[in-house]
Structure formats: C-alpha cells, structure tokens
N, C-alpha and C positions, 0 to 999 in steps of 0.2 A: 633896646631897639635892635631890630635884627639888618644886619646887610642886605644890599640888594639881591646878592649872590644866595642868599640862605633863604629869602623868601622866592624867589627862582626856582631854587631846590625843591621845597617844599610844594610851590604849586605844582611843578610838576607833576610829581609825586600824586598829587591828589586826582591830576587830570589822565594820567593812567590807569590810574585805581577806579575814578567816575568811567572811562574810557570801556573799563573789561567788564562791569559789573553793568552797564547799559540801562540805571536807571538815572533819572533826572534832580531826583535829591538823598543829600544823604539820611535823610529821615525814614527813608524808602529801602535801605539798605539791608541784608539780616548775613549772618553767619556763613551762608550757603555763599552769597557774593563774596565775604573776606577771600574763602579756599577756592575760590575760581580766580581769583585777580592772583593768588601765590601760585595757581599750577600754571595762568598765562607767563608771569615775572620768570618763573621759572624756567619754563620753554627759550622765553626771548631770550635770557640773559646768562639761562645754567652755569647762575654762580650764588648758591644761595647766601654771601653774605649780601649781597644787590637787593635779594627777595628782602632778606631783611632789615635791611636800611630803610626799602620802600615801605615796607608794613610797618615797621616802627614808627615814620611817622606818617600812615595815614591813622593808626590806633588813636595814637596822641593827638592828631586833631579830633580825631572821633570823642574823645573822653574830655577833651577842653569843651565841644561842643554838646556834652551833654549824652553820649552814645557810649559810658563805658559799659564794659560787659560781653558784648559781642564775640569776643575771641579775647584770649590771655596771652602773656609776651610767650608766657610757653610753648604755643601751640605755633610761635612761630619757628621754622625751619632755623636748628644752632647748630651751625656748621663748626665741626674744629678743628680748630688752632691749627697753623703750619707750625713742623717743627723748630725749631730754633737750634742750630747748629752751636756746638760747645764752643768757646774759644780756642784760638791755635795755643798750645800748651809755649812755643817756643816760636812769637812774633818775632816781626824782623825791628830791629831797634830804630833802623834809618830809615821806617816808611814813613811817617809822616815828612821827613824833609825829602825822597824822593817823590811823594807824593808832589809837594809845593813845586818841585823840581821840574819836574812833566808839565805841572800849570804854566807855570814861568814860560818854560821853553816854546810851548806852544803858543802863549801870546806872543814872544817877541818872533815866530815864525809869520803869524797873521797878521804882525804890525809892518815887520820886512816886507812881505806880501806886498800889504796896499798899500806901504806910504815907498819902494822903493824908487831911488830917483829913475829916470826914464833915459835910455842911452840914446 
C-alpha cells in the first residue's frame, strides 16, 4: 500500500500530464501528446531529471492501465550524472568531533538564548 505522500505524487503527475495534453481520457491519448507534455515539463521546470520523474510515472500508469507502447523509457530525456568529486587524499582526523562540536555549541547558544534568566 502506497503512502498518502506517494499517491499525491503521483496524481499530480497525471494531472499535468492530463493538464498539457488537453484531452479528457487517457484512452484518447497517442505519442504526439506524450512529447508535448515533455517539451511543456521542460519549459516549466528546465531540469530534465523533473521531466523524467514525471514521465516515468505517467508511462507506468499508462502500461498498468493497459496503454503500453506509446513511447519507451528511452525516448525519455537521460540526463547525466553530476560529477562526483574524489575524496580529500588527506582528511582532517578531528572532523567528525569538530563537527559534533559546532552542534553542541550552537544548541547550548540557543538554549542560553531562551531559557536565560531575566535581570
């Protein structure tokens, strides 16, 4: 069973897709509308992994309900990978405990704060 958050998602999804493509079922639907609703996604959002999120699952409700074929995951825009920066050859040993350190100190700054007594 899916969360509320994920079926949220999802309709959404559908109701931009039903939104650009302007017909009233998806039975009614063909190829030409899939590449109109990715060159709108695209406009709005100009970040094709968005485009892709969104057409991957209107495809997949399309082919649960019976519509696959229409378009392939291929033809959807595969944007790539950001790079992934190497690691520092020569970390610093104490950041994890300055890390916790800075935590620390800023909560007991913002408990001083609010809980100081009043003069």
């Amino acid at each position: 069973m899916r969360s509320a958050k994920d079926v949220e998602g999802i309709r959404n999804s559908l109701v931009k897709f039903q939104k650009s493509c302007r017909k009233h079922f998806f039975d009614d639907d063909d190829e030409k509308d899939l590449h109109r609703s990715i060159d709108q996604l695209e406009r709005r959002y100009g970040s094709e992994w968005t485009v892709r999120n969104y057409m991957i699952t209107v495809l997949a409700f399309m082919r649960k309900e019976g519509r696959p074929g229409l378009m392939t995951y291929s033809e959807i825009p595969d944007p790539e990978p950001l790079a992934i920066s190497p690691r520092d050859p020569n970390p610093d040993p104490n950041a994890r405990s300055n890390y916790w350190h800075k935590v620390w100190s800023c909560r007991e700054a913002r408990y001083r704060a609010t809980y100081r007594p009043v003069k």
